[in-house]
GULUM-408184 format. One record per atom (N, C-alpha, C): y, x, z; residue in three letters. Coordinates in steps of 0.001 Angstrom, whole numbers, padded with zeros to 6 digits, always signed. Last residue first. Layout:
// GULUM-408184
YXZALA
...
***
This chain:
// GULUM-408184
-174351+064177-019919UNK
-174234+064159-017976UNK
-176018+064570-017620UNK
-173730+063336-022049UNK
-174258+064928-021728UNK
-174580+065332-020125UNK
-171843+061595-022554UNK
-173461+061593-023053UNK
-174282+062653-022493UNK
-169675+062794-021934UNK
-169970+061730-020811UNK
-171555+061338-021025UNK
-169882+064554-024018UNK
-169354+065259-022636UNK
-169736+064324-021783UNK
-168982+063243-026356UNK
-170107+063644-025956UNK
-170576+064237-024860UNK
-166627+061612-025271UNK
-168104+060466-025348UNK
-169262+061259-025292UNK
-164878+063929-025510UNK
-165012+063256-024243UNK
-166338+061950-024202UNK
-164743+064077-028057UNK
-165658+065335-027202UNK
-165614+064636-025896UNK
-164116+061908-029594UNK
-165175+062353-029541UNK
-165885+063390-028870UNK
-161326+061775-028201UNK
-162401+060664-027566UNK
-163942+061352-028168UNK
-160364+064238-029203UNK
-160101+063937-027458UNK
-161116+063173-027118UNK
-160570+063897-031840UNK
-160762+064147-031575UNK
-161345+064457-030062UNK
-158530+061499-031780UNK
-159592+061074-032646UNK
-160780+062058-031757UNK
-156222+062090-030859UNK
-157065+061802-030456UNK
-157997+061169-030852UNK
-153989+063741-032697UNK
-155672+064495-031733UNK
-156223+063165-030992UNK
-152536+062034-033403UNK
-153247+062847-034386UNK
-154411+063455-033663UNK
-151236+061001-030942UNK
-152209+060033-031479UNK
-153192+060911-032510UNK
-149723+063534-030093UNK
-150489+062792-029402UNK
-151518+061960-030141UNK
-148332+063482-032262UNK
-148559+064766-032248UNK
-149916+064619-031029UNK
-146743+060983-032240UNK
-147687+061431-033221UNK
-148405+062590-033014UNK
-145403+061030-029848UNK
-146040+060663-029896UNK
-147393+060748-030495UNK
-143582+063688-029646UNK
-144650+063358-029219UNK
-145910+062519-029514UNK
-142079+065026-032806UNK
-142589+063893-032138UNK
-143829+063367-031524UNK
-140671+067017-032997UNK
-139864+066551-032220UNK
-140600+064569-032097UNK
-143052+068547-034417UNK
-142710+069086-032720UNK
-141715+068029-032369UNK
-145163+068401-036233UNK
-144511+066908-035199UNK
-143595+067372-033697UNK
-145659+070197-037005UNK
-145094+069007-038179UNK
-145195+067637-037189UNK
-146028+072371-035641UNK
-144375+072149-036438UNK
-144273+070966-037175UNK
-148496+071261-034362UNK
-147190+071640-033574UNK
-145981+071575-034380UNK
-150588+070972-035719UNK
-149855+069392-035467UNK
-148423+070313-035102UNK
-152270+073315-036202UNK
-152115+072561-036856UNK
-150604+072023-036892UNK
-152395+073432-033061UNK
-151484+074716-033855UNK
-150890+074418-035110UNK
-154248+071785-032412UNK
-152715+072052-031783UNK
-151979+072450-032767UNK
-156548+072500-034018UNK
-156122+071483-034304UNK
-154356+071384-034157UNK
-157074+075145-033081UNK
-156670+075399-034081UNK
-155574+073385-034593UNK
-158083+074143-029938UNK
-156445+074976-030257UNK
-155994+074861-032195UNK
-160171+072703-030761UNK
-159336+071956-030542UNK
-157558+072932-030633UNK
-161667+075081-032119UNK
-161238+074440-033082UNK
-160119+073428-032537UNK
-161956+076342-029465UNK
-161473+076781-030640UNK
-160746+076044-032005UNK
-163705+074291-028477UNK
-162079+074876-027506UNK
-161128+075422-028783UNK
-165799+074978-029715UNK
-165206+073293-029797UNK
-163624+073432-029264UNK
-166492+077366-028784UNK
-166333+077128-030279UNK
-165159+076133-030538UNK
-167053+076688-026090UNK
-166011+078424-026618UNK
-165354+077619-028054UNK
-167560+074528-023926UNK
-168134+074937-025762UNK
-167077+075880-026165UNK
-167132+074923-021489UNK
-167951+074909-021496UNK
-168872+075545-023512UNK
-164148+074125-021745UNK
-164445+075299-021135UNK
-166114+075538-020834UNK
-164816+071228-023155UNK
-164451+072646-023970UNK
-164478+073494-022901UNK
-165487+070136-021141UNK
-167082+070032-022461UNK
-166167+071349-022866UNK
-163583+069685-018700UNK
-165001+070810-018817UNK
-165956+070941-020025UNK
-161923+068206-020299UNK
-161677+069777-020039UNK
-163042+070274-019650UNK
-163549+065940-020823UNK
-162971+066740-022030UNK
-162965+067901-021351UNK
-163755+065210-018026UNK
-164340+065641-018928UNK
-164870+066308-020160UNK
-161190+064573-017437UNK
-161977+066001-017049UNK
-162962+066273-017631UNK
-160450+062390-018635UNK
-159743+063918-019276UNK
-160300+065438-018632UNK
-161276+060654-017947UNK
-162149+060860-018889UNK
-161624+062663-019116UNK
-160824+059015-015285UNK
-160759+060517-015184UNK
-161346+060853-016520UNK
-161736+056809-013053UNK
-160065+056629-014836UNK
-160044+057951-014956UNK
-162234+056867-010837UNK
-163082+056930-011746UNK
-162873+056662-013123UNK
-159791+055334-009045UNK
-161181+055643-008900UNK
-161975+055884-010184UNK
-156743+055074-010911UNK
-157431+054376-010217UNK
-158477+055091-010418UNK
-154715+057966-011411UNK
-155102+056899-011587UNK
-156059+056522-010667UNK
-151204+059348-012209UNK
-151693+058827-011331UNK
-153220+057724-011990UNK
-150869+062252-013360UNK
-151087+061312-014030UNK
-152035+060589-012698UNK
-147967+064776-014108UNK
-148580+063851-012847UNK
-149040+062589-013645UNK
-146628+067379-015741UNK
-147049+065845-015516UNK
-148381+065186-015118UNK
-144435+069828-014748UNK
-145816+069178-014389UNK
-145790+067940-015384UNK
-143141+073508-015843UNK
-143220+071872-015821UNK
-144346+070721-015635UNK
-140892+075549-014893UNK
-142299+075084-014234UNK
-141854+073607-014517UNK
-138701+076248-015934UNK
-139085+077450-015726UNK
-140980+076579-015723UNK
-137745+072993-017218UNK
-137262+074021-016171UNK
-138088+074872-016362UNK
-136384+071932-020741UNK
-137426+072003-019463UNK
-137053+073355-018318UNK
-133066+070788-020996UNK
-134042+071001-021298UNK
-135116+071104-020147UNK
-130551+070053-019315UNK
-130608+070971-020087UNK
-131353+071683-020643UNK
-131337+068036-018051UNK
-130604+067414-018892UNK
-129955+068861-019773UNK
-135129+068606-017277UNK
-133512+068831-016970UNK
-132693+068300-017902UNK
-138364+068703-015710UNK
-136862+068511-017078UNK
-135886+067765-016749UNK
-139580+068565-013815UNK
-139424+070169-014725UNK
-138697+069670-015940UNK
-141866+066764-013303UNK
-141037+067332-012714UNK
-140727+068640-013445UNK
-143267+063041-013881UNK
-142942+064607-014509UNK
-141976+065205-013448UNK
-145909+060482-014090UNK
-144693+060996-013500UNK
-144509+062119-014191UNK
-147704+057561-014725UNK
-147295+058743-015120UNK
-145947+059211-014884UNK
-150417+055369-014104UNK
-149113+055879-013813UNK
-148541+056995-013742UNK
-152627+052602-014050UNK
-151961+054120-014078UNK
-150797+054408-014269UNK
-152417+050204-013415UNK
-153515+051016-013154UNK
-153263+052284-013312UNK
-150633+048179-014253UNK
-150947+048490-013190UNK
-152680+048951-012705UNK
-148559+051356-015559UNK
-149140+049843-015752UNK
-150070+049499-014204UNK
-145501+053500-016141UNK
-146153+052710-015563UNK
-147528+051157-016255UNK
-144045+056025-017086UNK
-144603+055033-017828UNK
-145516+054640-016284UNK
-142343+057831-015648UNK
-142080+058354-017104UNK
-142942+056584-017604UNK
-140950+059061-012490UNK
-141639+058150-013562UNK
-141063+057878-015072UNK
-140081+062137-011592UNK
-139886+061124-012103UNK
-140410+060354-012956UNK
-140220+063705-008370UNK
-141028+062929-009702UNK
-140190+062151-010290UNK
-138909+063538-005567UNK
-138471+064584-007054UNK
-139148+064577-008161UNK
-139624+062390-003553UNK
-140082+064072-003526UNK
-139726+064398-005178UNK
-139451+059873-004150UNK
-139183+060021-002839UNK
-138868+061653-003241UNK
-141436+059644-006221UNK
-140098+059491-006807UNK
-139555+060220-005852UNK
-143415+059736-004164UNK
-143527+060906-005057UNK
-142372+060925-005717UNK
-143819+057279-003259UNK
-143654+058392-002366UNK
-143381+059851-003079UNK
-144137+055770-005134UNK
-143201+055780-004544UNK
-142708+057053-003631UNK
-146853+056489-005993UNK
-145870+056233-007037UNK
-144734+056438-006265UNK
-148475+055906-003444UNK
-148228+057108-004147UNK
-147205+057292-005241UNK
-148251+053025-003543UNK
-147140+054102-002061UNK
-147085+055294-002486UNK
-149492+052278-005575UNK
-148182+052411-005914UNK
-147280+052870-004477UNK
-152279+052995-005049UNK
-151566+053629-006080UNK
-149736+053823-005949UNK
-152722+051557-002475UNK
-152479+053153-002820UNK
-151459+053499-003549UNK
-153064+049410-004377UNK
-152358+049373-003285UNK
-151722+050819-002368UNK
-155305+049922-005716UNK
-153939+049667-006681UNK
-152582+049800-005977UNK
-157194+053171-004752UNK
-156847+051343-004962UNK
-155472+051050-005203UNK
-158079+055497-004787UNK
-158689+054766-004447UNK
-158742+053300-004336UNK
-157017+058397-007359UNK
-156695+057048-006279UNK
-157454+056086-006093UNK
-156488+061031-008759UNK
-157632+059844-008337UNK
-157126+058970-007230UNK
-154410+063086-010189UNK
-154240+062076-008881UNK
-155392+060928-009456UNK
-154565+065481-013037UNK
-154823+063917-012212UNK
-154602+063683-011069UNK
-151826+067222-014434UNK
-152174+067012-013002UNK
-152962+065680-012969UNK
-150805+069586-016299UNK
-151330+068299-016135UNK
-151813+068153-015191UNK
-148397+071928-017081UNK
-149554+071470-015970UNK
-149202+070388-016304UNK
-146953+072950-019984UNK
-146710+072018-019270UNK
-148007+071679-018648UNK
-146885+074606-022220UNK
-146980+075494-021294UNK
-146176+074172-020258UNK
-149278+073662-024631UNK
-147607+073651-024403UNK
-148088+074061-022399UNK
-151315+076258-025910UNK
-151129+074836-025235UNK
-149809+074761-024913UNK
-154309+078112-026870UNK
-152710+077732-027044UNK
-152988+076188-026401UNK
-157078+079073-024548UNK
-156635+078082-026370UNK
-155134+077739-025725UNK
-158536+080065-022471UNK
-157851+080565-023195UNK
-157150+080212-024962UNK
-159389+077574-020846UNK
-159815+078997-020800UNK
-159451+079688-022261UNK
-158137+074514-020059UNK
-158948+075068-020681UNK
-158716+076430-021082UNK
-155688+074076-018350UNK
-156707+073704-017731UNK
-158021+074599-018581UNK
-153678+073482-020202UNK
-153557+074606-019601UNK
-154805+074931-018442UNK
-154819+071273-021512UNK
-154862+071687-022304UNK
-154600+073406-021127UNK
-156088+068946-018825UNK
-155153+069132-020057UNK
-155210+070394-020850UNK
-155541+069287-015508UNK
-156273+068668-016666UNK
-155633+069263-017692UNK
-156556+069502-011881UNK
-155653+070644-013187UNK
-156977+069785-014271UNK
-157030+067270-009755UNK
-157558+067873-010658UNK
-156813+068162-011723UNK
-157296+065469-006622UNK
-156612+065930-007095UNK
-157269+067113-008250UNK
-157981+062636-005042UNK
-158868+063396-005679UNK
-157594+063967-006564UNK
-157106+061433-001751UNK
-156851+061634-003150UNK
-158000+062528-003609UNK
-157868+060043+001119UNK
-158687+060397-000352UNK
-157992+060706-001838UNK
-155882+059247+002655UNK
-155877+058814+001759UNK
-157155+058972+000577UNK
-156431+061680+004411UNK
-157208+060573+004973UNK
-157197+059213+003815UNK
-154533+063969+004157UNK
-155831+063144+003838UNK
-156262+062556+003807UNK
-151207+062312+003361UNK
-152340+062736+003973UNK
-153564+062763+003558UNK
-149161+063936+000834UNK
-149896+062768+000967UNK
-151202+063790+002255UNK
-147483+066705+000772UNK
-146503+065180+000824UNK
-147772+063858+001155UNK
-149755+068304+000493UNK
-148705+067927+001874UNK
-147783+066708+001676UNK
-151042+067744-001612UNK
-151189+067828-000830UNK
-151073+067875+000828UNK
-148498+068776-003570UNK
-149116+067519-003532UNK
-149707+067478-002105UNK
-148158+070665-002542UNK
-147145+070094-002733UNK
-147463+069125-002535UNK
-151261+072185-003786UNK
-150889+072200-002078UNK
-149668+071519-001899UNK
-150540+071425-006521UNK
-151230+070782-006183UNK
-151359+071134-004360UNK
-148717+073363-007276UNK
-148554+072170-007599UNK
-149379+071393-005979UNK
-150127+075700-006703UNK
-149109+075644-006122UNK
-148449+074733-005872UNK
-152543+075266-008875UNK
-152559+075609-007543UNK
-151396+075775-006674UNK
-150884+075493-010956UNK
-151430+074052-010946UNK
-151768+074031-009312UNK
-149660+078037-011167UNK
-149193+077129-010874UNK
-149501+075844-010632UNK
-152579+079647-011326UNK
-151799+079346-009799UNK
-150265+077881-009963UNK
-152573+078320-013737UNK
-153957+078186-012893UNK
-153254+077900-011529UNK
-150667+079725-014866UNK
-150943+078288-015791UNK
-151909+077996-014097UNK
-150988+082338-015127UNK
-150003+082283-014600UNK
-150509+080902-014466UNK
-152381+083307-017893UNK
-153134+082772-016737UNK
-152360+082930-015405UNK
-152247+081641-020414UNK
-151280+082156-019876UNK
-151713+082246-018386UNK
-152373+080832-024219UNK
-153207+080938-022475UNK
-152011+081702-022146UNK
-149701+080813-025939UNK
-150724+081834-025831UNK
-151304+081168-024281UNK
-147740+077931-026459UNK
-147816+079449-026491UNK
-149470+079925-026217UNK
-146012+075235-028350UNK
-147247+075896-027789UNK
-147355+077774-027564UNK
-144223+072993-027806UNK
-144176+074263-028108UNK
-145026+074376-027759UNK
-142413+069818-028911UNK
-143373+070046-028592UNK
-143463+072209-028813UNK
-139000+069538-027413UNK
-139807+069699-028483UNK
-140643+070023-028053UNK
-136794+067817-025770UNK
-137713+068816-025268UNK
-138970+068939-026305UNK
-134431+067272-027534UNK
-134667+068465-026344UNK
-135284+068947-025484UNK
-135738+065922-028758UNK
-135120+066797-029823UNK
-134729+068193-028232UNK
-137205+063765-027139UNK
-137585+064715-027995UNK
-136871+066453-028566UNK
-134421+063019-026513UNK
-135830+062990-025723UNK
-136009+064506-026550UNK
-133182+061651-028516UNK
-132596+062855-028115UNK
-133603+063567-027176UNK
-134941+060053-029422UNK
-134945+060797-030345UNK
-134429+061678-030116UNK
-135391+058086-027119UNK
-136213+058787-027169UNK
-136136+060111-028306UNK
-131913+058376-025790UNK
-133003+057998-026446UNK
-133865+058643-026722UNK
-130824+058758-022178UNK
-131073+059520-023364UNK
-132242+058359-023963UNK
-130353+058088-019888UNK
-129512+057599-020695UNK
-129976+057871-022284UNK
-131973+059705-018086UNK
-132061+058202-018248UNK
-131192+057682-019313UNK
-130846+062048-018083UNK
-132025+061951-019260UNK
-132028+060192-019011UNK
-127297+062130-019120UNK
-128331+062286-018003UNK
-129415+061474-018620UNK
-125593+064141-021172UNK
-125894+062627-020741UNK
-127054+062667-019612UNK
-122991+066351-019775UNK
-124046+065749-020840UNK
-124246+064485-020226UNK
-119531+067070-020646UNK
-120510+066557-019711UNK
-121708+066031-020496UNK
***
């Protein structure tokens, strides 16, 4: 019998769901689009969500771990967390909370990742820097280029650790996202 992921440390975390990057994949688009009408029906309109494909499967043809990023814009803290709830409700599972944002996943299993994997990044009104980023690189061919080469870099010498593999790019992440917000 295995362990069920709540039980799991972050080192077994990791070790079973390693960082992987593959090829664009323009499969990547409709699934964010398939995601996101899910979304869409579990929350009314009238909420105002602002819903937006982020992240690395978001940008036009540079390697990426083959995991949709999803923002959720939310209009107030009070929102925020019926959306938090309502979404455990529907098969999310919260991964990190504060009280302003809030990060969910669907697509891992206690036998690794499933076929289709999301993470849901709930935030408050105008906490969106990551679109930015995604439109400066589907906008700079070059800058897209060098951010995949960066990936490709980090991938075997941190695949069983997110974190680092996270903090090493964002040196990068904040400088195309300041020039991208300079650029308005």
């Amino acid at each position: 019998m295995s362990k069920k992921l709540s039980e799991m440390n972050l080192e077994e975390l990791w070790e079973l769901f390693p960082i992987y990057l593959t090829e664009h994949q323009d499969c990547w688009s409709k699934w964010y689009e398939e995601e996101q009408n899910i979304l869409k029906n579990i929350f009314p309109a009238k909420l105002g969500l602002q819903i937006y494909h982020i992240g690395s499967t978001a940008i036009h043809g540079i390697w990426a771990k083959p995991i949709i990023d999803i923002l959720i814009e939310i209009p107030d803290a009070a929102t925020l967390i019926m959306v938090k709830e309502r979404m455990i409700q529907n098969g999310y599972i919260c991964m990190s909370e504060s009280d302003k944002r809030i990060s969910l996943n669907k697509g891992y299993t206690e036998k690794g990742f499933a076929e289709r994997v999301f993470h849901i990044h709930l935030r408050l009104l105008n906490d969106k820097d990551e679109i930015y980023f995604r439109d400066y690189l589907n906008g700079h061919t070059k800058i897209a280029k060098a951010y995949e080469n960066l990936k490709l870099d980090l991938w075997k010498k941190y695949e069983h650790d997110r974190d680092r593999y996270t903090a090493e790019k964002t040196e990068f992440v904040n400088k195309y996202t300041r020039l991208a917000k300079e650029n308005l």
